[in-house]
Backbone as CSV, one residue per row, in Angstrom:
resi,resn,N_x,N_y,N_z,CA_x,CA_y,CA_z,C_x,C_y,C_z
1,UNK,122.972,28.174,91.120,121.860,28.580,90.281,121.718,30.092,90.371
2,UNK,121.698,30.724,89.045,121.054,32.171,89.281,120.060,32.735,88.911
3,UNK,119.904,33.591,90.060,118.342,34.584,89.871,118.379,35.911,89.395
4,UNK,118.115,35.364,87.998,117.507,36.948,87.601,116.971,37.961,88.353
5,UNK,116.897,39.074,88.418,116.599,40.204,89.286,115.633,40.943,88.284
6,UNK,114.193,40.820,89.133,112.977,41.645,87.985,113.535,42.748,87.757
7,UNK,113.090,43.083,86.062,114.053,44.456,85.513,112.875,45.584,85.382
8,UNK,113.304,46.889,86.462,112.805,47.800,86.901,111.444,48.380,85.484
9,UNK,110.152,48.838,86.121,109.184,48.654,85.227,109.066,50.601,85.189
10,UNK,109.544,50.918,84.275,109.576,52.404,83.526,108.354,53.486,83.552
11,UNK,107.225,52.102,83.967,105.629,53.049,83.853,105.338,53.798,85.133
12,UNK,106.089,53.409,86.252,105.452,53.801,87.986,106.051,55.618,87.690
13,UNK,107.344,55.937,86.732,108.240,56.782,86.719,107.868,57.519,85.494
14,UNK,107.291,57.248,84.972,106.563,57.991,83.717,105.337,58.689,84.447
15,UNK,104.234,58.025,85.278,103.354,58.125,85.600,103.664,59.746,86.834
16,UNK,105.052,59.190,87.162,104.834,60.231,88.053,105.279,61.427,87.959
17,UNK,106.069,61.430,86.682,106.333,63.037,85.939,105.687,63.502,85.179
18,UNK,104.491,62.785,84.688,103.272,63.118,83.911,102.391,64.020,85.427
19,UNK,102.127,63.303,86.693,101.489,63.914,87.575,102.274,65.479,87.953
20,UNK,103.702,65.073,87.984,104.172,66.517,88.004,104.080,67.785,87.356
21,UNK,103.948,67.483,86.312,103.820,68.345,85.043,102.529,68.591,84.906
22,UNK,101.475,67.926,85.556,100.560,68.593,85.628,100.135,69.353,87.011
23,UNK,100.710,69.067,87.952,100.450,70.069,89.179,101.499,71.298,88.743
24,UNK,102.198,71.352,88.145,103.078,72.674,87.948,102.081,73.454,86.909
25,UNK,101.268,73.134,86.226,100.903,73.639,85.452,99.196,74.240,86.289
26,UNK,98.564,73.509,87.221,97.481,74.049,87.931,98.332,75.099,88.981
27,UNK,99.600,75.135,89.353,100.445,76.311,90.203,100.178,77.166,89.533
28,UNK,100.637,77.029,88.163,101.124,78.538,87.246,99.770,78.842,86.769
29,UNK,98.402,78.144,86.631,97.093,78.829,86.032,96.814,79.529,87.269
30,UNK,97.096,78.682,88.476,96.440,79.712,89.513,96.929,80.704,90.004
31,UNK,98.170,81.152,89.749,99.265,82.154,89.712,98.881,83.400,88.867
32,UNK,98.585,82.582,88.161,98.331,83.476,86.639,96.953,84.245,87.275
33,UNK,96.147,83.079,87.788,94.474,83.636,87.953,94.528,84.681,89.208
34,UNK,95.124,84.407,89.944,95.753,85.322,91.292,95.910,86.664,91.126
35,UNK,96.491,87.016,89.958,97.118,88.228,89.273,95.584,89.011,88.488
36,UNK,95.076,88.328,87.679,93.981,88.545,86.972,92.292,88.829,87.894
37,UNK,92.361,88.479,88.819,91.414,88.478,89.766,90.973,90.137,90.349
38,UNK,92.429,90.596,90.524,91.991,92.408,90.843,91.328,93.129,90.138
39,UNK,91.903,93.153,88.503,91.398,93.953,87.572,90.174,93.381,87.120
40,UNK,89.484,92.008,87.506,88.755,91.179,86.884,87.965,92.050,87.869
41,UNK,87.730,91.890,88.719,86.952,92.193,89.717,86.714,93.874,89.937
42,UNK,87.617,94.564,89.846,87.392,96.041,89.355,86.610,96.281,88.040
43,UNK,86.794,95.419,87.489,85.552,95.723,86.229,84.456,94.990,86.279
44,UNK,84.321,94.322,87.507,83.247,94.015,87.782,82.647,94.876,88.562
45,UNK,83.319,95.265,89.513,82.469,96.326,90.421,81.982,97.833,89.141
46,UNK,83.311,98.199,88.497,82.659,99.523,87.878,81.614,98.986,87.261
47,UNK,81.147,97.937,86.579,80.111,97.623,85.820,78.514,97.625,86.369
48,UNK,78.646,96.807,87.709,77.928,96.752,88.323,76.988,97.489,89.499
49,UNK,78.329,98.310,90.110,78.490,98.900,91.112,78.473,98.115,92.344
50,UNK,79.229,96.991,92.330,78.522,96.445,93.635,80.318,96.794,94.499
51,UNK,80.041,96.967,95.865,81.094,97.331,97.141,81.423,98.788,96.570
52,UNK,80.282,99.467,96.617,80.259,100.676,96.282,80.811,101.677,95.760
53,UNK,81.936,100.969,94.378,82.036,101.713,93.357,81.247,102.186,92.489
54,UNK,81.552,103.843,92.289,81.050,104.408,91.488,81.819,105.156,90.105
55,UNK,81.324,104.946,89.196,82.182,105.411,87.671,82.946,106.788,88.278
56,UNK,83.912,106.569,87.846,85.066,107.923,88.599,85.818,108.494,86.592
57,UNK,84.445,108.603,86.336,84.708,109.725,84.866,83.695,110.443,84.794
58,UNK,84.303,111.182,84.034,83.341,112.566,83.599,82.250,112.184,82.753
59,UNK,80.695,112.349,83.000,79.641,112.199,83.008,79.084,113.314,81.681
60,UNK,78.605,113.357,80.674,77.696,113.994,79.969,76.681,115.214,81.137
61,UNK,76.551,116.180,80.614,75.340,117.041,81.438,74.102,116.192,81.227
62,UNK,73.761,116.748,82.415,72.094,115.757,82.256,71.220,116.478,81.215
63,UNK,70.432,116.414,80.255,69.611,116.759,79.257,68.093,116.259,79.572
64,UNK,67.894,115.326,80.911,66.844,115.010,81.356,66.017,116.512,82.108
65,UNK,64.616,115.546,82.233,64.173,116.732,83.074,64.250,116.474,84.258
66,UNK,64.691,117.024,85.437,64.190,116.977,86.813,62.794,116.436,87.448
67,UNK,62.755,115.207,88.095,62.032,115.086,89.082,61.580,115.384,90.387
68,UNK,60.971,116.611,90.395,60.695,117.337,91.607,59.809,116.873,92.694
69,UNK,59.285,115.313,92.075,58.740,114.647,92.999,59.293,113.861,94.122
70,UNK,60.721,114.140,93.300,61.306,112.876,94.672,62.375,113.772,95.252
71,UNK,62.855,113.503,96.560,64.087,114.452,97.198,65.005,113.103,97.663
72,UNK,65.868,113.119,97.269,67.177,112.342,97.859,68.151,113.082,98.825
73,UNK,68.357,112.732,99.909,69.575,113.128,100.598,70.777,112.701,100.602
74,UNK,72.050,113.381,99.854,73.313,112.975,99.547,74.183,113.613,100.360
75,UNK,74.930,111.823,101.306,76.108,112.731,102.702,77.116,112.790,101.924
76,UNK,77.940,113.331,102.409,79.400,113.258,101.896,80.214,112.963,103.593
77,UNK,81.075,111.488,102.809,82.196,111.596,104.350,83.762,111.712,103.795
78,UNK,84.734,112.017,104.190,85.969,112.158,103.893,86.885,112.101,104.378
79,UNK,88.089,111.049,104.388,89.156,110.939,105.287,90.540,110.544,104.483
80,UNK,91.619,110.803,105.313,92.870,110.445,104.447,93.473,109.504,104.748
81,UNK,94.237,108.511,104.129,94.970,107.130,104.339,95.990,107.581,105.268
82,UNK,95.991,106.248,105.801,96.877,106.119,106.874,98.307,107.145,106.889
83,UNK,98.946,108.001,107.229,100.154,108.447,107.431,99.929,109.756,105.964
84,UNK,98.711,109.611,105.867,98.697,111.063,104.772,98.327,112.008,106.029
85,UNK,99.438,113.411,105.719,98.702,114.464,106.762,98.402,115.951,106.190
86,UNK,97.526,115.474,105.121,96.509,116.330,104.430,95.388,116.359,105.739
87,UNK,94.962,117.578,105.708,93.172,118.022,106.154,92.182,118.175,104.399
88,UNK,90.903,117.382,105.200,90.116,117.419,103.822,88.958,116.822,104.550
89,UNK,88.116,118.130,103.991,86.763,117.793,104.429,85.487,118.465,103.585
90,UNK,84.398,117.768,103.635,83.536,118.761,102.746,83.336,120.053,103.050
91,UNK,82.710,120.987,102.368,82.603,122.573,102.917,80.854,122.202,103.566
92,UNK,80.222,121.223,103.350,78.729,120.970,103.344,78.893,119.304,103.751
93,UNK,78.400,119.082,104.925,78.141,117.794,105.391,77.064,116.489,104.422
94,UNK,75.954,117.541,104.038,74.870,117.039,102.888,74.059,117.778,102.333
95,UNK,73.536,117.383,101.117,72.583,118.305,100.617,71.540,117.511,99.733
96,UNK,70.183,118.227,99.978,68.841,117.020,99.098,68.878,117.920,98.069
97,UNK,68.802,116.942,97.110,68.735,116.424,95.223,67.631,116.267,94.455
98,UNK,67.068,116.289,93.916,65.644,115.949,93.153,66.654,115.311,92.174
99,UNK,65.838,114.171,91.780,66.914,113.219,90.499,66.733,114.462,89.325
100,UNK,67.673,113.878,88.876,67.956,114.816,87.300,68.451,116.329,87.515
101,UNK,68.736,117.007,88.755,68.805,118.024,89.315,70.551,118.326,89.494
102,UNK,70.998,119.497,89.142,72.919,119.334,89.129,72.914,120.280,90.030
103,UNK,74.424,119.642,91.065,74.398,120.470,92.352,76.056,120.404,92.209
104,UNK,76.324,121.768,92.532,78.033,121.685,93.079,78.357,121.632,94.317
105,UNK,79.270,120.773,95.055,79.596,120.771,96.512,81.424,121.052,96.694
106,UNK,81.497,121.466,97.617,83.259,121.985,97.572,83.555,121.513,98.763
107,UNK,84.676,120.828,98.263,85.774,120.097,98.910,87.205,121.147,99.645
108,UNK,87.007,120.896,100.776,88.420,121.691,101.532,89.421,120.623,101.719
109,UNK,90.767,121.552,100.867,92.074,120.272,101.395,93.160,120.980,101.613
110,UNK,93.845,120.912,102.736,95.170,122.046,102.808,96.267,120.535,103.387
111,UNK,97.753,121.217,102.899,98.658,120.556,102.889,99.231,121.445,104.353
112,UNK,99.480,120.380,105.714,100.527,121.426,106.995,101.446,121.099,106.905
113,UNK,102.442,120.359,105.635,103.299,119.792,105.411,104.338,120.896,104.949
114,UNK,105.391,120.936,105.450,106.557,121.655,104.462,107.216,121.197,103.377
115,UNK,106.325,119.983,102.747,106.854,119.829,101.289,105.521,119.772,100.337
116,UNK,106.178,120.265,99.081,105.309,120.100,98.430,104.544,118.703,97.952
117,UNK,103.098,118.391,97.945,102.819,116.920,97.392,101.232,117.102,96.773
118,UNK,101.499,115.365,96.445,100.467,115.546,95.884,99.496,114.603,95.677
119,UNK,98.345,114.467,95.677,97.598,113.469,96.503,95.700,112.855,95.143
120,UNK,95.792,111.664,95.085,94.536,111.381,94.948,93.415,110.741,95.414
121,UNK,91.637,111.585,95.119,91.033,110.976,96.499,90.381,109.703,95.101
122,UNK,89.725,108.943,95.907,89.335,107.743,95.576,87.758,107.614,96.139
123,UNK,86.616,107.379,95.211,85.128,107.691,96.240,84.888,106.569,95.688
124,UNK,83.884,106.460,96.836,83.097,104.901,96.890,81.488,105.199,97.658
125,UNK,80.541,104.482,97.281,79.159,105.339,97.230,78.147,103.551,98.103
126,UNK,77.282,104.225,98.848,76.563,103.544,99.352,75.430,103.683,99.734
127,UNK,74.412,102.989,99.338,74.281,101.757,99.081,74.528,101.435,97.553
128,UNK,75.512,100.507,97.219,76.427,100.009,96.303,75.791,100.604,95.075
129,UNK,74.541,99.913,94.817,74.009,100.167,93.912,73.443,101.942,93.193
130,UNK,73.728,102.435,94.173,73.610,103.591,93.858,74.534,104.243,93.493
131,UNK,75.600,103.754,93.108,76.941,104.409,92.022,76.403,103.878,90.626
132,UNK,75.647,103.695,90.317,75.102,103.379,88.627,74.423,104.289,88.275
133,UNK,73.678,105.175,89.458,72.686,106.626,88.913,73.550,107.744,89.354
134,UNK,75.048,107.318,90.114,75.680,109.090,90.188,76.600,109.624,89.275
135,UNK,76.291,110.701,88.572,77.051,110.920,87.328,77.628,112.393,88.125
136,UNK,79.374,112.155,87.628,79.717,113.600,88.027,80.474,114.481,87.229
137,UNK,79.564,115.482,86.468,80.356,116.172,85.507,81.618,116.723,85.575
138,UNK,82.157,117.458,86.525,83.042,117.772,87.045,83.357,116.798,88.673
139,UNK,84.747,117.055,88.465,85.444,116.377,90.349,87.197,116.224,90.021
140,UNK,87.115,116.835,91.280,88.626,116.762,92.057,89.460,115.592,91.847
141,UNK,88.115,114.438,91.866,89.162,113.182,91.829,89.431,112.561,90.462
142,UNK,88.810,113.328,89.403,89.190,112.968,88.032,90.870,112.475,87.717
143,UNK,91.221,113.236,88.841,92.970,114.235,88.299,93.934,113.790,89.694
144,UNK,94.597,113.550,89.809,95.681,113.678,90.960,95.857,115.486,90.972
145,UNK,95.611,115.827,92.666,95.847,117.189,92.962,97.335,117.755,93.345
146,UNK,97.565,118.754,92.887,98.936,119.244,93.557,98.740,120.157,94.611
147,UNK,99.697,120.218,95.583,99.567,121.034,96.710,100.589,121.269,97.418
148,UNK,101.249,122.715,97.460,102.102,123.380,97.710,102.136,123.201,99.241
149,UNK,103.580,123.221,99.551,103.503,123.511,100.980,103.053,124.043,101.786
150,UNK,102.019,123.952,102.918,101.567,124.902,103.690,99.913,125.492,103.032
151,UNK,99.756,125.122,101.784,98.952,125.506,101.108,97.677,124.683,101.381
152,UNK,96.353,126.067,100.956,95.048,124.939,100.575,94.337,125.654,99.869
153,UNK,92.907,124.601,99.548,92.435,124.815,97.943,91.404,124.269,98.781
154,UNK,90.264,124.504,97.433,89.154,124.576,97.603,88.480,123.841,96.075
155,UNK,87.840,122.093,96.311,87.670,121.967,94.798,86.276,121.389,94.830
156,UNK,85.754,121.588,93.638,84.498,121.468,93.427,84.892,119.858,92.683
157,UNK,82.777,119.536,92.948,82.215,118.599,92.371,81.118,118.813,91.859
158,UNK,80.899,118.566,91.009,79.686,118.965,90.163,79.017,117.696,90.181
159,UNK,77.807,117.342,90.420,76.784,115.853,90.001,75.388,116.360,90.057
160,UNK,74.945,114.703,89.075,73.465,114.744,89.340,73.243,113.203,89.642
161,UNK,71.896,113.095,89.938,71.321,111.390,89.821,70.885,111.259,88.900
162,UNK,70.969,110.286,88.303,69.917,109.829,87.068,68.313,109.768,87.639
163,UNK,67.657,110.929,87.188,66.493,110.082,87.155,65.271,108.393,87.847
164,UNK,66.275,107.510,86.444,65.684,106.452,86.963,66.611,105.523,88.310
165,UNK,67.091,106.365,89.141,67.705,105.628,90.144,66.345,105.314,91.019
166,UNK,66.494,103.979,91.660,65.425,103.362,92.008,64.819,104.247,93.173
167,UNK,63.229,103.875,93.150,62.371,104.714,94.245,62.807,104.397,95.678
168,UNK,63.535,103.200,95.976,63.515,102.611,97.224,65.139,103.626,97.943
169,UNK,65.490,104.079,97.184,66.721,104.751,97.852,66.495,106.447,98.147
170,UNK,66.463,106.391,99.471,66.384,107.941,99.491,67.254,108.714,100.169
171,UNK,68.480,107.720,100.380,69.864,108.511,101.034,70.996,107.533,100.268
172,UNK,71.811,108.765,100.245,72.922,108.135,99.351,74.175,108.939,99.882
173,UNK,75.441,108.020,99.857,76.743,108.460,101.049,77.622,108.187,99.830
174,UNK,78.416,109.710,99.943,79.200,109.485,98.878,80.531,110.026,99.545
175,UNK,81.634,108.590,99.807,82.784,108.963,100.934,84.252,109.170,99.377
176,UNK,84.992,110.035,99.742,85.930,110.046,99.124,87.679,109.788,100.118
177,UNK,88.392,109.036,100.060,89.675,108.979,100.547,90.909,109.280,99.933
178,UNK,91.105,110.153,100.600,92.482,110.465,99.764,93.874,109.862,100.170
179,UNK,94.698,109.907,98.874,95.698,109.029,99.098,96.974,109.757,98.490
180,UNK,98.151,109.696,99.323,99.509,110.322,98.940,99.780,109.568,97.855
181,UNK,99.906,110.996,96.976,100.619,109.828,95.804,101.661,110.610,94.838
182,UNK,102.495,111.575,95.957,103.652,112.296,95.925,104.632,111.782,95.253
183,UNK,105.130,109.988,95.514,106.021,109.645,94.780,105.520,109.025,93.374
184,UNK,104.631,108.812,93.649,104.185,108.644,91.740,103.217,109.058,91.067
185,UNK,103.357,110.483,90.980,102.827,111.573,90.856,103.440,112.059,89.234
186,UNK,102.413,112.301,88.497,102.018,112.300,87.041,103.295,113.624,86.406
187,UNK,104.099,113.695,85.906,104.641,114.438,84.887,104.161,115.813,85.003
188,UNK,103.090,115.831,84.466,102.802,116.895,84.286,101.945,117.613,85.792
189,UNK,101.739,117.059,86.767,101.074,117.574,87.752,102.345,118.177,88.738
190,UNK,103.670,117.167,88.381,105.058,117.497,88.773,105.072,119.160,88.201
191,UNK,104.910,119.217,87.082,105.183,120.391,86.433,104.095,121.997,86.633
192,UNK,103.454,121.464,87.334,102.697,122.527,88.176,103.516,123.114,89.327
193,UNK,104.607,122.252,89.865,105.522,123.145,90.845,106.540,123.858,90.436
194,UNK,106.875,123.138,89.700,107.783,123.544,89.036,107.655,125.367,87.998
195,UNK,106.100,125.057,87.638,105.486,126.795,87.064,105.513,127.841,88.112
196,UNK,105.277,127.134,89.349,105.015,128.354,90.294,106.362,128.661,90.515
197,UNK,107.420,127.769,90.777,108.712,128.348,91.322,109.094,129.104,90.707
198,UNK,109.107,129.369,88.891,109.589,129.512,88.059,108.989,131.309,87.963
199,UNK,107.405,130.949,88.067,107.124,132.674,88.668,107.326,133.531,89.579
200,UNK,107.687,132.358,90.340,108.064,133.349,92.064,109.291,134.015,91.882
């Protein structure tokens, strides 16, 4: 007598390349979302200001009037990334502000390096929220700086507060870090060494 042999059921094997095809596809959204998360989040902070970014563009002059009722004290701290061996420090530790009031502060940075490079600083402001009232007409860190061997400079920042920056803040730390950025360093900031050699 013979026994048929149950004939293999096609659905257990469908079922389970349907499950595949969908975990490959929650890999690659979250892959995808992984990637999207930095810049998502950088435009969240510039928007917001929160982990104490502050708008790092050039600001309109203030056209407000000064509030001479209130005095804010603004520190400045400054340091360079790991294995950068730039010196850079403020020329002025701090200085008090009346909102709506424009103050220039100067930045010292010398290169003890025997090559030429070239470096950008990066500021970040605290308490967080207080990068939404600092506007800076002029700054150093607009631009990647060049800096000759052996050389140093001296660069300004120009700011004010807005006005309506809230009553409850009456110190505000505005740290800048600078960062080597010799090897990918802008065309034309390249071409600033290149002018001086060319005059020497």
């Amino acid at each position: 007598m013979t026994t048929n042999s149950p004939t293999p059921n096609p659905a257990p094997r469908a079922d389970n390349a349907r499950v595949v095809r969908r975990l490959l596809f929650v890999v690659v959204g979250m892959f995808g979302f992984g990637f999207a998360l930095v810049p998502l989040y950088e435009v969240f902070c510039d928007i917001t200001g929160f982990n104490g970014r502050t708008k790092n563009e050039q600001a309109a002059a203030n056209m407000r009037s000064v509030d001479t009722s209130r005095t804010i004290n603004v520190q400045f701290i400054t340091r360079v990334n790991k294995g950068m061996p730039w010196g850079f420090e403020p020329e002025v530790k701090s200085v008090r502000v009346h909102p709506g009031e424009t103050k220039v502060v100067n930045f010292l940075a010398s290169n003890p390096t025997g090559q030429n490079m070239v470096a950008q600083a990066i500021p970040s402001v605290a308490p967080g929220e207080a990068g939404l009232y600092l506007n800076k007409t002029e700054c150093f860190c607009f631009n990647q700086q060049p800096l000759a061997a052996g050389a140093d400079t001296k660069m300004p920042m120009q700011f004010y507060l807005d006005p309506d920056i809230p009553k409850h803040i009456h110190t505000l730390t505005l740290s800048y870090t600078m960062y080597d950025m010799t090897a990918n360093a802008q065309p034309d900031v390249l071409a600033t060494f290149e002018a001086a050699t060319s005059a020497d």
